[in-house]
N, C-alpha and C positions, 0 to 999 in steps of 0.2 A: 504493500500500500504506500500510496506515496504520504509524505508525512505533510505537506505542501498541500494537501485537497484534505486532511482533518479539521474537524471542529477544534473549537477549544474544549467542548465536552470531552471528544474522543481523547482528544490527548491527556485531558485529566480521568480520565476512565484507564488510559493504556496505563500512565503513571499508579493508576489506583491497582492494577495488578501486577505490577511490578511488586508494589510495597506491600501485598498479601502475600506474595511470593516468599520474600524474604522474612515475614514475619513468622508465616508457618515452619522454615530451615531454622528462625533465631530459636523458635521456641522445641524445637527436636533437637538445637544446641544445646539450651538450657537444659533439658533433660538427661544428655549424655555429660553435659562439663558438672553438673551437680554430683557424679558419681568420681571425677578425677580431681574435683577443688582440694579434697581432703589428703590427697597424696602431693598433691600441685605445692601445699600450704607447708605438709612437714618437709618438703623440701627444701624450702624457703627460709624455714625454722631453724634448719639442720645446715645451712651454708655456715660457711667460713664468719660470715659478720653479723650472723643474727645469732650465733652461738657466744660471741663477746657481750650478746646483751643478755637483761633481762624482760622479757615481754610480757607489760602487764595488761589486764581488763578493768580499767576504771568506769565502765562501765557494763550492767547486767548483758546489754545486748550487743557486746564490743566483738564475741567471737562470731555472731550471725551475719551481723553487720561484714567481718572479714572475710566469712563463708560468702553470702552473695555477691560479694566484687568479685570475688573469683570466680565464681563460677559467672558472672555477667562478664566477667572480659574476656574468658579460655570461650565462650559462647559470642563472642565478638567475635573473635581470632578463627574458628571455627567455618563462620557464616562467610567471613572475608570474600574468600571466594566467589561465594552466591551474592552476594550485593555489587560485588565487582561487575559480573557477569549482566545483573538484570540493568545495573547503570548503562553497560553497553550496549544492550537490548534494546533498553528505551532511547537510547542516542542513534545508533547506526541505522534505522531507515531514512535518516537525511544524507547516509551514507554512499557512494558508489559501492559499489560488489567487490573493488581491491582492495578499498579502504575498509570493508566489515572484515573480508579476511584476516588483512594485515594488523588490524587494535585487537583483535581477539585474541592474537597470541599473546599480547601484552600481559593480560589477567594473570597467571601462571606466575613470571616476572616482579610482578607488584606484590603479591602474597611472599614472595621470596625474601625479597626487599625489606617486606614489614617484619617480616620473620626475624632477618638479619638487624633492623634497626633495634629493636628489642631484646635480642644478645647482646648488640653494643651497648646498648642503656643499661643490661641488667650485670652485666661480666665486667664492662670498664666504668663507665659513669657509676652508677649506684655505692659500687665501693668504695670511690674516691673518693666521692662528694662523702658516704659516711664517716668514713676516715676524719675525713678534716672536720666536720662538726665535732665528733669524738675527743679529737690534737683539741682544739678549741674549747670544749669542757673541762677536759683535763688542765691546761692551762691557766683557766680561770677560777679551777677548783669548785666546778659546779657538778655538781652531783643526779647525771639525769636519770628520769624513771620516763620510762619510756610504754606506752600505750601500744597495743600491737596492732588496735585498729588507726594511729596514728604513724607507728611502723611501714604497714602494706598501703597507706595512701599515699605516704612520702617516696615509697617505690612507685605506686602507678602514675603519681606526678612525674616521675622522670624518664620513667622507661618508655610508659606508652607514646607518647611526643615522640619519640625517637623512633619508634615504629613506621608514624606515617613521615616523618621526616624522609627519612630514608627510602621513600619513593616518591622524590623529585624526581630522580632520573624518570620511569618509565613515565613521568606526569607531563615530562620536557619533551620525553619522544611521542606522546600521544599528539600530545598539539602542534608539535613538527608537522607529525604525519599528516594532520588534515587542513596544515597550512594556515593555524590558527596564529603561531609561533614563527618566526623568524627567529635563527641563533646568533644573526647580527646583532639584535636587539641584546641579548645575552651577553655577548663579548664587550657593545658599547655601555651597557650598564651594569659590566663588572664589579667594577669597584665600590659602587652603593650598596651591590648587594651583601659583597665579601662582606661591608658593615653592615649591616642585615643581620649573616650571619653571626657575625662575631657579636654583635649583641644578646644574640640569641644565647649562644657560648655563653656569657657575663652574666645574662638569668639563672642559668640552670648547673652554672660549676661552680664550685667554692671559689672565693674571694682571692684568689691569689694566679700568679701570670701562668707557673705551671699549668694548673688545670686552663685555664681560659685557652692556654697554647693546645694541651691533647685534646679538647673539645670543639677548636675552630677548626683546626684540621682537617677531621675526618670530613666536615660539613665545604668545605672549599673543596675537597678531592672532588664529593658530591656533585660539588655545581660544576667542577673541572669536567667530571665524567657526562654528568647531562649535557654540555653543552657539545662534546665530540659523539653523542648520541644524537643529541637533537639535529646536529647537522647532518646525520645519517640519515634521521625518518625525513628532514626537510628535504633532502634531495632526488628519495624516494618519491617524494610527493609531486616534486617539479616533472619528475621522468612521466609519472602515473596523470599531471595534471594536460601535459602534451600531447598524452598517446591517448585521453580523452578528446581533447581539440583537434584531435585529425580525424580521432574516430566520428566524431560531430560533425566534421568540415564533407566526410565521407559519403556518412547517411544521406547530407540534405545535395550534395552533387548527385547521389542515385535517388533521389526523392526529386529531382529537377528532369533530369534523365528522362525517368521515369513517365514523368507527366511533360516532356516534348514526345516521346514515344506515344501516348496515348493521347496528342495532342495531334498528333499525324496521322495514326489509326483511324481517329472522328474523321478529319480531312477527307483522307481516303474512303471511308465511307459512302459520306456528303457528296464525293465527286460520282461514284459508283453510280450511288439512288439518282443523282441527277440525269446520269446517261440512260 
């Protein structure tokens, strides 16, 4: 269907089964990550830096409270995929036929990405950053008691950002590809971004240049790699936008053709009946 001859009903009809789609996957999430939070959590417990603490519940409903975030983000994580997939569903009928193919491979990609931003958060960031609160207690001679549902939000404040962080790239190659993007633009406004980044860096890492250096890093490789990707899907796009224009320039010379051909047939006719 062309998306160009829908209603605005339709479209918010199409968009309304999209989001039943996904809701029905979140909620058969919910169901499966509720039986892996409880292993998900002693794990957590049981690392390296949550064994230097003490994890308390200052409140009755402190460890349900802990159970549902897990189990509502491992049911994020889960679904990824399927949200991924029906975003591209309801986008690609403005799509040409190269261009559905070529963003669908994306999906795959992106779930990797998020995968991998969330190691980054949880293996290098998390620690550091606890670390140096830790230096900084000790220091001050302050003595913390630490809340465990105050614990797993101060991880999913840093981890999960770094999930979607970490799929800029295939975000830079999507909009490449359908020529939404230009990586000129990328290169010429480099260096606002790098400050972008590095702010970003200065939010989320301890107060000091070390960390703000291992945190801007990765985030500039990032934009280094999107932007030698984005020039890849952008070029794709120019080669696919050409061989559209000629296939167009094609049709409407045999749609010309065509009707001088059956413009000369009538002719001929007309001269026939006449004789």
């Amino acid at each position: 269907m062309n998306p160009k001859e829908l209603t605005v009903i339709e479209h918010i009809e199409e968009l309304r089964k999209r989001l039943f789609i996904c809701a029905v996957f979140f909620v058969l999430a919910l169901i499966v990550s509720f039986y892996f939070a409880k292993p998900i959590i002693r794990f957590i417990q049981i690392s390296e830096e949550a064994q230097e603490l003490t994890l308390n519940a200052f409140k009755v409903g402190d460890p349900l409270t802990v159970y549902l975030e897990v189990t509502f983000i491992v049911a994020t994580i889960i679904t990824s995929p399927i949200i991924l997939y029906q975003l591209w569903a309801f986008i690609t009928p403005g799509l040409h036929e190269m261009e559905r193919k070529a963003t669908l491979k994306y999906i795959p990609y992106a779930f990797l990405l998020f995968i991998g931003g969330l190691a980054f958060g949880y293996f290098i960031l998390f620690p550091n950053v606890l670390h140096f609160m830790m230096t900084l207690s000790n220091d001050l001679d302050i003595q913390q008691t630490i809340g465990i549902n105050e614990y797993f939000s101060f991880l999913f404040k840093l981890v999960v950002p770094f999930g979607l962080i970490f799929e800029l790239p295939v975000v830079m190659l999507f909009l490449a590809r359908l020529g939404i993007l230009n990586p000129q633009l990328m290169v010429k406004f480099r260096k606002y971004s790098y400050f972008v980044l590095f702010v970003i860096a200065v939010l989320v890492a301890p107060p000091d240049i070390i960390s703000y250096i291992m945190i801007s890093i990765p985030l500039f490789v990032l934009y280094e790699v999107s932007i030698i990707i984005a020039r890849i899907g952008y070029r794709k796009y120019q080669v696919a936008e050409e061989k559209r224009i000629q296939e167009e320039k094609e049709a409407a010379q045999k749609i010309q053709v065509e009707q001088l051909l059956a413009e000369q047939r009538r002719q001929i006719e007309e001269m026939s009946n006449h004789q």
